[in-house]
N, C-alpha and C positions, 0 to 999 in steps of 0.2 A: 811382416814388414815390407817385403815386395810389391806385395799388391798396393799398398799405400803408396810407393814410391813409382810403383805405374800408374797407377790412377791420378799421381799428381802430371807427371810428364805429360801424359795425356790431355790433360786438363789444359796445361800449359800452351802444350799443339793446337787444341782445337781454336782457345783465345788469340794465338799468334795467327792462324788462319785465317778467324774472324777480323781481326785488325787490318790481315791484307788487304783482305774482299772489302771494308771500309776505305783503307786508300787507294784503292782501283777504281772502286765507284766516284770518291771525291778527283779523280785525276780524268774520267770521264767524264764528266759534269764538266768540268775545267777545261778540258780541249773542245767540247761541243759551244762550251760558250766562248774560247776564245774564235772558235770557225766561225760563230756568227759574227763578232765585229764589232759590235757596240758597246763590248762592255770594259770597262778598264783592270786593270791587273786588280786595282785592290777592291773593288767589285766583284772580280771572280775567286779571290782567293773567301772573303765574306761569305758569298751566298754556295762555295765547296766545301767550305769548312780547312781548305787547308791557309798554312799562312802564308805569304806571298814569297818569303824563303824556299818554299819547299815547293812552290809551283816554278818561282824561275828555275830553280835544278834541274 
């Protein structure tokens, strides 16, 4: 029964991981296109994927 119960937590970690490395990359994308200039808030939250909630934060 342990092993089950580490290999879920584990499991868990590595998805909680990946989800970060997801919103670091969409928060990158997001400040490189606010530095350029041209593009409007809800322009950049669209083509980052995040929603424009979670970019003005």
């Amino acid at each position: 029964m342990g092993g089950k119960v580490l290999e879920l937590e584990s499991d868990k970690l590595i998805e909680q991981g990946l989800e970060l490395g997801r919103l670091e990359n969409q928060m990158a994308t997001a400040v490189k296109m606010l530095q350029v200039g041209k593009y409007t808030i809800e322009e950049i939250a669209d083509i980052s994927g995040l929603t424009v909630k979670k970019y003005v934060r």
